[in-house]
C-alpha positions as CSV (number, residue, x, y, z in Angstrom):
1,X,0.0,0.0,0.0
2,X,1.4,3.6,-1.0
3,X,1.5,5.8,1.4
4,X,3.0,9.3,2.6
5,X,5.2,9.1,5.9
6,X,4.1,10.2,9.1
7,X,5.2,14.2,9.6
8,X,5.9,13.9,13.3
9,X,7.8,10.9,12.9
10,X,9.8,10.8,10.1
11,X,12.8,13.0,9.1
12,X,15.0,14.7,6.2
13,X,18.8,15.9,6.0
14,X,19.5,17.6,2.6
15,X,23.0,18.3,2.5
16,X,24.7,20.1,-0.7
17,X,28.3,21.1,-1.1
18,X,27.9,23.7,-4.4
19,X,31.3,26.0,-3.4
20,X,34.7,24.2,-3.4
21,X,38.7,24.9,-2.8
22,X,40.1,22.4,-4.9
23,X,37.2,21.4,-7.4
24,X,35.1,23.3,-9.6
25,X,31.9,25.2,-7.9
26,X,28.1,23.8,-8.0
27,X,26.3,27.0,-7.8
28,X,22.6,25.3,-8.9
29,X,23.3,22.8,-5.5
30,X,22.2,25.9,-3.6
31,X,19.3,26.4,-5.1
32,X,18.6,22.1,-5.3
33,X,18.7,22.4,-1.3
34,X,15.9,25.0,-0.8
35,X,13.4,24.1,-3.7
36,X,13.5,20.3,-2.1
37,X,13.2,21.5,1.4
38,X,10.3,23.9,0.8
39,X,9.1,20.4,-1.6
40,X,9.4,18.3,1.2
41,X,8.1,20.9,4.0
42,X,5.0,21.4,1.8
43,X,1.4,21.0,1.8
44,X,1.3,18.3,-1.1
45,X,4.3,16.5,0.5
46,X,6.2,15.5,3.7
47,X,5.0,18.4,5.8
48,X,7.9,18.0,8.0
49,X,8.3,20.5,10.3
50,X,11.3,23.2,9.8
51,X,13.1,21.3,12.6
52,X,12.7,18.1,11.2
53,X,14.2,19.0,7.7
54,X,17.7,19.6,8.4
55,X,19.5,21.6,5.4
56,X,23.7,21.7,5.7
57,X,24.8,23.9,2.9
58,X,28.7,23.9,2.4
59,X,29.6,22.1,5.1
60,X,33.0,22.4,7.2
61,X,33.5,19.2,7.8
62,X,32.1,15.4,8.0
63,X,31.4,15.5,11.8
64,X,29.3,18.6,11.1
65,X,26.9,15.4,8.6
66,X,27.6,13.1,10.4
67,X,26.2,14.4,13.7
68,X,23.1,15.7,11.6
69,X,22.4,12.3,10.2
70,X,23.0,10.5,13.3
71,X,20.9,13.2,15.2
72,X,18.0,12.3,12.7
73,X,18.1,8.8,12.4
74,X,17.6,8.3,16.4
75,X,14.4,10.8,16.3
76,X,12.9,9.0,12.9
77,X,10.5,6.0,14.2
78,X,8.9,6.3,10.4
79,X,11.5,7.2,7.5
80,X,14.4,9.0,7.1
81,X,15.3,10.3,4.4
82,X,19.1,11.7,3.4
83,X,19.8,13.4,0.3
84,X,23.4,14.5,-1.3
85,X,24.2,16.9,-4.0
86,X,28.2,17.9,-5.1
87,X,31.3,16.4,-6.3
88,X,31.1,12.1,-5.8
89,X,34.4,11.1,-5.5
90,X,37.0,7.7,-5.4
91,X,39.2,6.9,-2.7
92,X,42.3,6.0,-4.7
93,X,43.2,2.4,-2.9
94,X,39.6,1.0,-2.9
95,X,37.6,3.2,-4.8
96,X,35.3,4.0,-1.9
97,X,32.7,6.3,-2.5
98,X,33.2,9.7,-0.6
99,X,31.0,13.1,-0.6
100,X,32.7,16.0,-1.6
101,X,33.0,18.8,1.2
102,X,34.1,22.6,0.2
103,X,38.1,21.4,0.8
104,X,37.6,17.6,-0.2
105,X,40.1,16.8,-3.1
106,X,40.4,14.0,-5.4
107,X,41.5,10.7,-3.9
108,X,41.9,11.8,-0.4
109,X,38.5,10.6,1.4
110,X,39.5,11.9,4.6
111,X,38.4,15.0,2.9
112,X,34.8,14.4,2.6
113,X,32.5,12.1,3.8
114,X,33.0,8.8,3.7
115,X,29.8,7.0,2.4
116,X,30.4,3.8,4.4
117,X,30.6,6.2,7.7
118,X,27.3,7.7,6.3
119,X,26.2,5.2,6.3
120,X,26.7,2.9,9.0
121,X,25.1,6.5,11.2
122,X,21.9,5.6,8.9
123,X,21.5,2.1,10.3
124,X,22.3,3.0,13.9
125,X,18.9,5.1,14.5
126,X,15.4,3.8,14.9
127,X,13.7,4.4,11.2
128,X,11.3,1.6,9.6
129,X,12.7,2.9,6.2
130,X,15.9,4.8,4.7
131,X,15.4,6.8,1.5
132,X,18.8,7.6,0.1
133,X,18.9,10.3,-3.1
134,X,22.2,10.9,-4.3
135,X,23.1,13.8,-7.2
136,X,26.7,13.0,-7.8
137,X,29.4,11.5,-9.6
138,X,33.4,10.7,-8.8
139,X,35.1,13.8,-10.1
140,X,34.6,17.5,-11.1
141,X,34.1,18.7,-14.8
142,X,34.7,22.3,-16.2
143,X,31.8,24.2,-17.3
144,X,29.3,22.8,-14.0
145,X,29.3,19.1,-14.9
146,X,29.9,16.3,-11.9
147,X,31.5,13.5,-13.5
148,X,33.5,10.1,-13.1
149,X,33.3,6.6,-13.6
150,X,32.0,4.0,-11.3
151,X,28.5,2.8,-9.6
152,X,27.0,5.0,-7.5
153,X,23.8,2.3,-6.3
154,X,27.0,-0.7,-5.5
155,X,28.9,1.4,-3.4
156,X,25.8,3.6,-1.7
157,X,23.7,0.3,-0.8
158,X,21.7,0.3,2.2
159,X,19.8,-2.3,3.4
160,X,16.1,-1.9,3.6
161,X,16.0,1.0,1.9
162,X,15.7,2.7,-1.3
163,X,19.0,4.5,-3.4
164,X,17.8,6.6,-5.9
165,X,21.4,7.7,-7.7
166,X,21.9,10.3,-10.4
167,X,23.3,7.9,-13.2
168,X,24.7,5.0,-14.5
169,X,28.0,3.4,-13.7
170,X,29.0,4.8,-17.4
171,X,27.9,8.4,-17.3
172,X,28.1,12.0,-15.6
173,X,25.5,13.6,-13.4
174,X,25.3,16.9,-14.7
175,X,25.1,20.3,-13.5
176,X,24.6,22.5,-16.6
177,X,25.7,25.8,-16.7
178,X,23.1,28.6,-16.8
179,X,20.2,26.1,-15.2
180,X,18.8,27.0,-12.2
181,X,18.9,23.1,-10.8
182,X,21.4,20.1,-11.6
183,X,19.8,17.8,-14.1
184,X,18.6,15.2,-12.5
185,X,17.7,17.0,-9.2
186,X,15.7,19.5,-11.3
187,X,13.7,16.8,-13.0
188,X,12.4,15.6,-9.3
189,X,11.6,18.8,-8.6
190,X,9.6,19.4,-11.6
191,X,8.0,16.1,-10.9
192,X,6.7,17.0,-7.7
193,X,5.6,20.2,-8.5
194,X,3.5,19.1,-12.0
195,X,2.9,15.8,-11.0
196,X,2.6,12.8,-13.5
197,X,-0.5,12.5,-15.8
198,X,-2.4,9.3,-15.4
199,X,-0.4,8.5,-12.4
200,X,-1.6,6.9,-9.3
201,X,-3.0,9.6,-6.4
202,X,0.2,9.2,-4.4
203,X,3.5,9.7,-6.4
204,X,5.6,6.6,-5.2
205,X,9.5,6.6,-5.3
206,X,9.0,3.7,-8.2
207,X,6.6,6.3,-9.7
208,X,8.7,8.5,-9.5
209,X,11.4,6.6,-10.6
210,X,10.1,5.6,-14.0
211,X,9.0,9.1,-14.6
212,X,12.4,10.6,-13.8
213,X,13.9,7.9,-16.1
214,X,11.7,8.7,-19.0
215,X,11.9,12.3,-18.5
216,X,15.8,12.5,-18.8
217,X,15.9,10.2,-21.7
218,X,14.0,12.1,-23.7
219,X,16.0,14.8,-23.0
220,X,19.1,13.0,-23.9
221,X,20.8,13.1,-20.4
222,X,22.4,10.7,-17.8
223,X,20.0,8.2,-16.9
224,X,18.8,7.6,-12.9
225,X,19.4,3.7,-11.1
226,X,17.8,3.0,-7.8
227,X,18.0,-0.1,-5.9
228,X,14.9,-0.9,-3.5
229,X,14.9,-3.5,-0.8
230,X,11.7,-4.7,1.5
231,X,8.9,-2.6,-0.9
232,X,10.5,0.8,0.0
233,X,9.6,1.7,-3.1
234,X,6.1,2.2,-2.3
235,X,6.7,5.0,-0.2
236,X,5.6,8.3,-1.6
237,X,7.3,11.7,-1.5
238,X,4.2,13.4,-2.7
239,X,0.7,13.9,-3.5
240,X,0.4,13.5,-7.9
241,X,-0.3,17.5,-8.3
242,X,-1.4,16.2,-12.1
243,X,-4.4,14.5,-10.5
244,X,-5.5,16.5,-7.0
245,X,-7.5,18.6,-9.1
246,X,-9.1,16.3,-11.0
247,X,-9.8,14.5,-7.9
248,X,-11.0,17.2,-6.3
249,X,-14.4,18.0,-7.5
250,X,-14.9,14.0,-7.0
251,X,-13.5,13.5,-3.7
252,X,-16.3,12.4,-0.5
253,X,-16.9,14.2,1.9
254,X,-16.9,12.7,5.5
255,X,-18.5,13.8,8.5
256,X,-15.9,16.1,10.7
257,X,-15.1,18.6,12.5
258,X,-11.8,20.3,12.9
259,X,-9.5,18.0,15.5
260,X,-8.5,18.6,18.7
261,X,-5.2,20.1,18.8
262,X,-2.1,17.3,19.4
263,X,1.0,17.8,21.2
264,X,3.2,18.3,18.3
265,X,5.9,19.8,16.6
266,X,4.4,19.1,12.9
267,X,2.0,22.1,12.7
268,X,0.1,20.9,9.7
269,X,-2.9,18.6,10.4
270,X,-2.0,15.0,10.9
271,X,-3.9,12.2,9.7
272,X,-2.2,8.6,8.0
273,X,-2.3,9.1,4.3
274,X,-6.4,9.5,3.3
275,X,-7.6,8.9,6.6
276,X,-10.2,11.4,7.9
277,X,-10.0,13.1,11.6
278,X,-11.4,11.4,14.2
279,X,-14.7,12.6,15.0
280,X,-15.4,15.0,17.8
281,X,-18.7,15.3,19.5
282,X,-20.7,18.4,19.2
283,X,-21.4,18.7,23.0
284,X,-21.2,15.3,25.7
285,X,-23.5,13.3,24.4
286,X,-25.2,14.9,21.5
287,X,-24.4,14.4,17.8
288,X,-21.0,15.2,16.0
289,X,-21.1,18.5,13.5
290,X,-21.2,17.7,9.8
291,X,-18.5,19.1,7.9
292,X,-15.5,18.4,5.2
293,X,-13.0,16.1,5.3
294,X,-9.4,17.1,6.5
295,X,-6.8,15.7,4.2
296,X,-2.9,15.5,5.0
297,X,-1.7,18.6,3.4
298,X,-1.7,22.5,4.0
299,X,0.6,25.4,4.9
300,X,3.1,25.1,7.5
301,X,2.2,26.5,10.6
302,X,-1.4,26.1,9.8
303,X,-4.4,23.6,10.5
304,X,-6.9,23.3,8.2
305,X,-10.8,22.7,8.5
306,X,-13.5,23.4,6.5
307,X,-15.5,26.3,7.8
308,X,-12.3,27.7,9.6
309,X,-12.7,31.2,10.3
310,X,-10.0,33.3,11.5
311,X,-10.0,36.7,12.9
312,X,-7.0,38.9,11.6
313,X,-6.6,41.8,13.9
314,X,-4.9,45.2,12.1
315,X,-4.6,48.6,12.0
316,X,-7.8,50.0,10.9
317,X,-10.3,47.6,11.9
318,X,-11.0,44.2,12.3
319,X,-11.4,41.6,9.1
320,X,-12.5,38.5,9.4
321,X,-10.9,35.6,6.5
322,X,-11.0,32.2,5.8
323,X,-7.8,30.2,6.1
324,X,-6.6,28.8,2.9
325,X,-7.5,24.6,3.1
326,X,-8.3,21.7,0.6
327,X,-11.5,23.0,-0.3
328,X,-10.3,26.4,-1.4
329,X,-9.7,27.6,-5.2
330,X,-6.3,26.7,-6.6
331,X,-3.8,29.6,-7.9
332,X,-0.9,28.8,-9.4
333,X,1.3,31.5,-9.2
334,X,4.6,31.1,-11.1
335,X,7.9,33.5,-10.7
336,X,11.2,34.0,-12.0
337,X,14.0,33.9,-9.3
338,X,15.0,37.6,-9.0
339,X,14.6,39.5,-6.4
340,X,11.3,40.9,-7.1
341,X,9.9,38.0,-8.6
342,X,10.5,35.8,-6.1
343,X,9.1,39.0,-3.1
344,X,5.9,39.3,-5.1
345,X,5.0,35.5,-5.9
346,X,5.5,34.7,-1.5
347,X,3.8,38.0,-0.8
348,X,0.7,37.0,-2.8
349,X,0.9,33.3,-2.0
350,X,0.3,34.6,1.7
351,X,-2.4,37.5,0.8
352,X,-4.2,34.7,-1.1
353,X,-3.8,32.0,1.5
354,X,-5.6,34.4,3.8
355,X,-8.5,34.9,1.3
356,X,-8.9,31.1,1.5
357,X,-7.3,30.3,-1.8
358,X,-4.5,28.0,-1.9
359,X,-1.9,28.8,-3.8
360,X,0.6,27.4,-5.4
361,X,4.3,28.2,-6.0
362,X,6.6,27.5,-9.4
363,X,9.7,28.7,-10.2
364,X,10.6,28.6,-13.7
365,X,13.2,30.5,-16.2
366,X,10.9,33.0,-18.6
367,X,10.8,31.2,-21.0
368,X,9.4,28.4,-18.9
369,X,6.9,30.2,-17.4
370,X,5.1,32.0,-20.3
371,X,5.2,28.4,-21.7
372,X,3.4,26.9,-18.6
373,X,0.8,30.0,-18.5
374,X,0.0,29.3,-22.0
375,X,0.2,25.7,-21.7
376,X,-2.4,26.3,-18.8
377,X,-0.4,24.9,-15.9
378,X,0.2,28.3,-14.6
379,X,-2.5,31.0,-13.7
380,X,-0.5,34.4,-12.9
381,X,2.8,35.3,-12.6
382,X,3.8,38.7,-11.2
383,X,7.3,39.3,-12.9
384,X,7.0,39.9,-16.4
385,X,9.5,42.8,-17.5
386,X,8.6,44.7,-20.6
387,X,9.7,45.6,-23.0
388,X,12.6,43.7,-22.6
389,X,9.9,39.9,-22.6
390,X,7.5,41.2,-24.7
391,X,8.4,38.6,-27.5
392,X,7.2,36.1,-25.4
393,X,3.7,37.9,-24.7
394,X,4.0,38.3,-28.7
395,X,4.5,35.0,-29.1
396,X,1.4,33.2,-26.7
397,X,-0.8,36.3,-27.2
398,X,-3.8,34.2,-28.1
399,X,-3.4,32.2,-24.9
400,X,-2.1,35.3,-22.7
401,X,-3.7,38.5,-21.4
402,X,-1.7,41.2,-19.8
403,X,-3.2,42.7,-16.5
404,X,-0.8,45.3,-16.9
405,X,2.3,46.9,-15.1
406,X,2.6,47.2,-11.1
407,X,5.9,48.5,-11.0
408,X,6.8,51.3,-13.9
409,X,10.9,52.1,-14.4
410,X,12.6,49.2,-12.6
411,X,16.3,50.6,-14.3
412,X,20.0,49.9,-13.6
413,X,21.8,52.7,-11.2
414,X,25.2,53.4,-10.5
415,X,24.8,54.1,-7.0
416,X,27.4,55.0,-3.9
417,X,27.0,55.3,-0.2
418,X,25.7,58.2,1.2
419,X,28.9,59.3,3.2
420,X,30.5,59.8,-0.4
421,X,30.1,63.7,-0.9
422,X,32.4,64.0,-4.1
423,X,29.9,62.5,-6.9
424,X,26.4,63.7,-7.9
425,X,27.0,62.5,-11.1
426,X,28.3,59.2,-13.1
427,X,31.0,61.2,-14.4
428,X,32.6,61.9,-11.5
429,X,33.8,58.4,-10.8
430,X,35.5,57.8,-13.7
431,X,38.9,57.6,-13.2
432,X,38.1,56.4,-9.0
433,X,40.6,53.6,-8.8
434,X,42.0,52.1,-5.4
435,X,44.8,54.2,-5.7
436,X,42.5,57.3,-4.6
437,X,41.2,55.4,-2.0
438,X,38.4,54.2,-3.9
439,X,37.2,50.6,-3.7
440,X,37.1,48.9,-7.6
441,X,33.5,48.5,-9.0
442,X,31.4,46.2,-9.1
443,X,28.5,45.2,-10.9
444,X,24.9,43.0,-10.6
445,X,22.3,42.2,-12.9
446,X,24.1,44.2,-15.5
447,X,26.1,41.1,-17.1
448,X,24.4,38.8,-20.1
449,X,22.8,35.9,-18.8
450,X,25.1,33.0,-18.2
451,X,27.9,34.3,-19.9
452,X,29.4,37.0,-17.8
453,X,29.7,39.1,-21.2
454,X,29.0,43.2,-20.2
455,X,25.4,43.9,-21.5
456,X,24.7,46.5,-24.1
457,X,24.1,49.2,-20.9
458,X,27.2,48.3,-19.2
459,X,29.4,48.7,-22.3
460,X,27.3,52.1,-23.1
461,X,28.9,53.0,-19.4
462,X,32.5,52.7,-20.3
463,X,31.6,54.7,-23.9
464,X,29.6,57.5,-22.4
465,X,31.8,58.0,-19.0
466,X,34.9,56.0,-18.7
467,X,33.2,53.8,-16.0
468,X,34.6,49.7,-15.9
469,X,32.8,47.6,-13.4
470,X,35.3,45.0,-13.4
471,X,34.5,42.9,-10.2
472,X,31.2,40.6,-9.7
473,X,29.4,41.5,-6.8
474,X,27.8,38.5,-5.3
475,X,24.4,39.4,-3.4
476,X,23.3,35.8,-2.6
477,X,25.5,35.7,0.9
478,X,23.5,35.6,3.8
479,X,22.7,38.4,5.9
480,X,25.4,37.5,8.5
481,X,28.4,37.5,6.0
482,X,28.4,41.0,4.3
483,X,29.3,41.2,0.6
484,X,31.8,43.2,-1.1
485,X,29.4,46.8,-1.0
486,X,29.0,45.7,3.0
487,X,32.5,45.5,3.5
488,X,32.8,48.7,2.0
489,X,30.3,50.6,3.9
490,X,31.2,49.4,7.3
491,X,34.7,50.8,6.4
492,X,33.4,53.6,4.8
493,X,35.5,53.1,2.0
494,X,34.5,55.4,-1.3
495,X,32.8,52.9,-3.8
496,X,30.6,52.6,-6.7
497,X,28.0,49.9,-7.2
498,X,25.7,48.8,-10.4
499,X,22.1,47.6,-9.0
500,X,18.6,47.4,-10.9
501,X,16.8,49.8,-8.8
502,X,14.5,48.8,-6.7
503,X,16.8,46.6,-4.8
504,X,16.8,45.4,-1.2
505,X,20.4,47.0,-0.9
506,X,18.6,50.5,-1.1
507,X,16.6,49.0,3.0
508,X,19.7,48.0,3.7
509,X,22.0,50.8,3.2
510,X,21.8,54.6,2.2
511,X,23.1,54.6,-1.3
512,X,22.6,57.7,-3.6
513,X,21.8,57.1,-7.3
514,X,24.5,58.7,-9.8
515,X,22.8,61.3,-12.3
516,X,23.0,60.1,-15.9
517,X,22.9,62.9,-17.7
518,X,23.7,61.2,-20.8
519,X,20.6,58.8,-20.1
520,X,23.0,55.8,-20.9
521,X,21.3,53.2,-18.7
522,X,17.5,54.1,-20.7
523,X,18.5,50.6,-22.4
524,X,17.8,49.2,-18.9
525,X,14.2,50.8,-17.8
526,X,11.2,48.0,-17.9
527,X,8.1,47.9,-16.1
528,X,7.3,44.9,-14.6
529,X,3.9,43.2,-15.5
530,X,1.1,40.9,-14.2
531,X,0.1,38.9,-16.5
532,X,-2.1,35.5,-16.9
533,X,-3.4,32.7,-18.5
534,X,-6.2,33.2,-21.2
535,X,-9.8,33.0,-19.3
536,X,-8.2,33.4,-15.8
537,X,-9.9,36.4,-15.2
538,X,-13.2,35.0,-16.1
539,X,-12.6,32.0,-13.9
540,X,-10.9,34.1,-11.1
541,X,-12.6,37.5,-11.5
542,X,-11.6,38.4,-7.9
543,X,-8.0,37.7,-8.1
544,X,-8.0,39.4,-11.3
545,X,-9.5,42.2,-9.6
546,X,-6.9,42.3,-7.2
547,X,-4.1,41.6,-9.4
548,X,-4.7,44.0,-11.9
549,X,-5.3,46.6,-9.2
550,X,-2.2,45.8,-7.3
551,X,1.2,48.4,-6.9
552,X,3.9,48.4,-5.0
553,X,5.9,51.9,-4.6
554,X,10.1,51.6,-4.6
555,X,10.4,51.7,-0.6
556,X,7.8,49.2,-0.3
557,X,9.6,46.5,-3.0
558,X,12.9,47.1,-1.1
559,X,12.3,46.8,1.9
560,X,9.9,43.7,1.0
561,X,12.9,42.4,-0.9
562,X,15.5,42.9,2.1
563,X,13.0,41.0,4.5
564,X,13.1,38.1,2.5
565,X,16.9,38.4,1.9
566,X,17.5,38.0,5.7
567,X,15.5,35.0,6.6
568,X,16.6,31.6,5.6
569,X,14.9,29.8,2.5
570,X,13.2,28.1,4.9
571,X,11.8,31.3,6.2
572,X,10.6,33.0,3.3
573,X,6.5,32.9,4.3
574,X,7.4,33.8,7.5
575,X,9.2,37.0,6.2
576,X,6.2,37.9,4.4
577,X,4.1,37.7,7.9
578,X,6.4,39.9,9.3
579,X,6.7,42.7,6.4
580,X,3.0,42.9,6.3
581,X,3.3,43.1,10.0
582,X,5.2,46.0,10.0
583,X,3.0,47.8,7.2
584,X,-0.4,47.3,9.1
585,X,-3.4,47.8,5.9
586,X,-1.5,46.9,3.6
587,X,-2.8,43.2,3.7
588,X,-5.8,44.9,3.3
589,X,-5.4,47.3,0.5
590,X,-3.6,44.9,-1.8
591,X,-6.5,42.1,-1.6
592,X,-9.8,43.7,0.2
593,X,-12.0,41.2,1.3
594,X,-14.4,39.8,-0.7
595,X,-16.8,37.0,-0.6
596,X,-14.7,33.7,-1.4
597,X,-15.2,32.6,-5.3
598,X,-16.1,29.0,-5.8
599,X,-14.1,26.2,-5.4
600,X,-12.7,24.6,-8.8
601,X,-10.0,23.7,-10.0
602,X,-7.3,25.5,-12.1
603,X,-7.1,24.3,-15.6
C-alpha cells in the first residue's frame, strides 16, 4: 500500500556542497537544497516541520553530517530520508565512494564524507525505512558538470531501503551551466511540482522513478538507477499535483469537525495518508457537527478545516478571513527567481492563502513560465518585464492577457553610499581607482545571462563616461556574511556599485543614485507586468480584480525584498508575515475582502 510518511515521525537531512577549494563550484546545488526543502516541508508532500528537515549547505567538515544524520536517524521512528548533492568522489586504494566537502580533493576521502561512515550513522537510528537520493558522480568537470566513472547504487547500498542515484555506472550527473537546478535533481523537482498525468494519487519513489527515467531520456541526459529492498519503493514523496485537481471536484466528503489540537511539533494537520479526523462530539453526548474532510496537506504553521474562520486583527479595523485549506480555489502563481519576482510571488501566496485560496508556487526560467501559462499549468505570474519579454507575450498572445504593469521604471543605477560627498554624477567616478582610496567597481544584474559578457548598458557605461565595473558582486550571501558593498560601507571606504533599482540594498544601506545625464542606462528601464493565462480572469474575477489593481511603490519592494533576503529559505512565508506586519493595511489594501469565489480547480 502507498502511502505518505508520518510528519511527526519521520525525518530529512539535505546536504549540498555547491562552493569548493580544490574542485570546480556547484552554484545550482544551492538552489537544489531550498526548492527540495520547501518540496518536502509542503502542503502536497512530507510536511515536515522546519526542525525536522535539516539543510547543511557547504559544510565544514564530516562531523558537522555526520552528527546531523545520526541526530535524525535516532528521532525517525517512520522514514528517514538523506539526500546528497556535489562532487562524488574515489578513494584511490579501494575506490570508496566519498561526498565532496568545500576542501575535499580528489582521492583523499578523509576529505569528505566517507559514504560507508554515512552510512553505518543511517543504520544505527530507529527508522522503519531509509530513502537515500544521491546527485553526484566521482570527479569535477569544467563548465558545472559532476562526473566520473563508477557505480553510484553498488557502493551507496543500504539495506532496507531505497537509493535513488543520479546515473549509471558509465555516465556523468550533470550540472549544466546557466540552469537554475542540476539535471537530474531539477527533473524531481519538476516532478513534484507538475505531477505525473495518469499516475496513481500518491507519487511513489518507483513512480517516480520511471518518470524521472523517461523524463531524462528524452532529454538525452544521464539516466537515474535506484535499488529498492523490503517494498520501499512504495513509499511516496508526494501527492500526484497532475491528479489533486481532477480528484478534487470528486473527492467524499466525510462527517468532521476540525480536530482537537495534538502535542506536536508538525504544525500541519496529521492524519495517515487519506484517513479522515477522528470525530469530535458536538457537545457530551449529542451528535458530531457535519463538515469536510481534512486531508494531509496545508501550509506550514497552519491547521486546516472546512468552515475555519480566522479573525485577523490590524490597524484600521477588524477583518475577518478564511484560512486557505483543501477546499479552497487553486492559484498557481509562477515566478522567475529575482529578487522581485520571487518577493511578489511569496507575498501573494500569503495574501491569497488568507482569502482562503491555496496557492501554489513554481519557479521557472521566462521562457518556462510564459510556456506553462499558456500551456495552462500556470494562472498568474507577477514578474513579467517589458519591453525587454515582450516577445514572449508576442508569441502566446492568443493564450495570454496582460493585466498590466505594477511596478513602472525598474532601471539599472550606479549608485554610492551616502557618506561619499564628491559624486552627484556618473561622471565623477571615472577615473576612481583604489589608488585614490576608492574601492574597484562592481557590478549585478548588468552582465548577459550566463555568460558574464557586459550587457549593451554596461558597455554604453564605459563609452559614455569612462566607468569599468570589473568585479562581480555576489548578493546571494546571507545576511550574516556582508558582501563586497558591505564590507565597504562598514569601512566607509568610497565605492561605486551597479544595481537594478528597486533593490533590497537601497533598505539596507543609504546609497545615492548617480545622475546620468547622458541617459546611458534608458536601455535598462522595464516595467514589470502581471500577466495570466487566457480566461483566468473570467474563472478568477476576484483575483483578477486584485491583481490588476495591485502596486507596490520603490520603498515598499525594497524593503519587501531585504525581509526576504534576511530570513533563511526556509523562512521566506514567514518573512512575508512579518513585512505585512510591519505595514499594518497593507494586507488589506492589496486584496480587500471579498466574498470567497467558488471552489474549482485551475485548468
Amino acid at each position: 500500500m502507498t502511502l505518505l510518511p508520518h510528519a511527526t515521525h519521520s525525518r530529512a537531512v539535505l546536504i549540498g556542497t555547491s562552493r569548493y577549494t580544490h574542485l570546480t563550484d556547484l552554484p545550482a546545488v544551492a538552489n537544489n537544497l531550498r526548492a527540495l526543502a520547501t518540496a518536502l516541508r509542503g502542503p502536497a508532500s512530507w510536511q515536515l516541520a522546519d526542525e525536522h528537515c535539516t539543510v547543511i549547505a557547504d559544510p565544514g567538515d564530516w562531523t558537522e553530517v555526520l552528527h546531523a544524520v545520526r541526530k535524525a536517524a535516532e528521532e525517525a521512528t517512520d522514514t528517514l530520508l538523506v539526500y546528497f548533492a556535489g562532487h562524488g568522489l574515489l578513494e584511490e586504494t579501494r575506490g570508496d565512494l566519498f561526498l565532496g566537502l568545500p576542501h575535499s580533493q580528489q582521492g583523499r576521502s578523509y576529505t569528505g564524507v566517507p559514504y560507508s561512515a554515512l552510512r553505518d550513522v543511517m543504520l544505527a537510528g530507529r527508522p522503519q525505512r531509509h530513502v537515500v537520493i544521491l546527485d553526484c558522480c566521482f570527479s569535477g568537470r569544467a563548465l558545472g558538470t559532476m562526473s566520473g566513472p563508477g557505480m553510484i547504487a553498488d557502493h551507496a547500498e543500504i539495506e532496507g531501503s531505497y537509493l535513488l542515484a543520479a546515473s549509471p555506472e558509465s555516465s556523468f550527473a550533470l550540472a549544466p551551466v546557466g540552469e537554475t537546478y542540476t539535471a537530474f535533481t531539477g527533473e524531481l523537482l519538476r516532478l513534484l511540482d507538475e505531477g505525473v498525468p495518469d499516475g496513481p494519487e500518491l507519487l511513489d519513489l518507483d513512480t517516480v522513478y520511471t518518470a524521472l527515467r523517461a523524463a531524462l531520456r528524452a532529454k538525452g541526459r544521464p539516466l537515474p538507477q535506484k535499488r529498492d529492498r523490503n517494498t520501499a519503493g512504495r513509499l511516496a514523496l508526494s501527492r500526484n499535483a497532475a491528479r489533486a485537481e481532477a480528484d478534487h471536484d470528486t473527492a467524499p466528503l466525510a462527517a468532521t469537525t476540525a480536530p482537537t489540537a495534538r502535542p506536536t511539533s508538525n504544525a500541519a494537520a496529521e492524519g495517515e495518508g487519506d484517513k479522515p479526523a477522528a470525530v469530535e462530539p458536538a457537545s457530551a453526548g449529542g451528535p458530531a457537527a457535519p463538515a469536510k474532510k481534512i486531508w494531509q496537506r496545508g501550509t506550514r504553521g497552519q491547521r486546516y478545516a472546512a468552515g475555519l474562520v480566522a479573525l485577523s486583527l490590524i490597524a484600521g479595523g477588524i477583518t475577518w478571513y478564511k484560512n486557505a485549506g483543501p477546499d479552497g480555489p487553486v492559484v498557481t502563481l509562477g515566478y522567475v527567481n529575482r529578487d522581485e519576482g520571487k518577493a511578489v510571488a511569496y507575498l501573494w501566496q500569503e495574501l491569497l492563502a488568507r482569502r482562503g485560496y491555496q496557492p501554489r508556487l513554481q519557479a521557472k526560467t521566462p521562457g518556462q513560465l510564459f510556456a506553462g501559462q499558456a500551456n495552462g499549468h500556470i494562472d498568474i505570474q507577477a514578474n513579467a518585464r517589458m519591453p525587454s519579454e515582450s516577445a514572449y507575450l508576442q508569441r502566446y498572445a492568443s493564450k495570454l492577457e496582460d493585466l498590466g504593469a505594477w511596478f513602472e521604471g525598474t532601471s539599472l543605477k550606479v549608485a554610492v553610499p551616502s557618506y561619499v560627498d564628491d559624486a552627484e554624477t556618473i561622471s565623477d567616478i571615472k577615473g576612481k581607482s583604489a589608488f585614490d582610496g576608492w574601492n574597484s567597481y562592481y557590478y549585478s544584474f548588468a552582465r548577459q545571462p550566463d555568460s558574464g559578457e557586459p550587457s549593451s548598458c554596461e558597455e554604453e557605461l564605459t563609452k559614455e563616461y569612462g566607468v569599468e565595473f570589473q568585479e562581480p558582486l555576489s548578493l546571494d550571501y546571507p545576511e550574516h556574511q556582508p558582501n563586497e558593498l558591505g564590507v565597504a560601507y562598514r569601512a566607509k571606504t568610497p565605492t561605486a556599485v551597479l544595481l537594478r533599482s528597486p533593490h533590497w540594498e537601497y533598505a539596507k544601506y543609504e546609497l545615492t543614485d548617480l545622475a546620468d545625464p547622458k541617459d546611458v542606462l534608458a536601455c535598462s528601464r522595464a516595467d514589470i507586468h502581471m500577466v495570466a493565462r487566457k480566461d483566468f480572469a473570467k474563472k478568477r474575477p476576484q483575483v483578477a480584480k486584485w491583481m490588476k489593481n495591485f502596486r507596490l511603490d520603490t520603498t515598499q519592494l525594497s524593503s519587501l525584498e531585504y525581509e526576504i533576503h534576511k530570513a533563511d529559505e526556509e523562512h521566506t512565508r514567514q518573512a512575508v508575515r512579518t513585512w505585512l506586519t510591519d505595514h499594518p493595511g497593507t494586507a488589506e489594501k492589496l486584496a480587500p475582502p471579498a466574498a470567497p469565489e467558488k471552489t474549482g480547480t485551475s485548468t
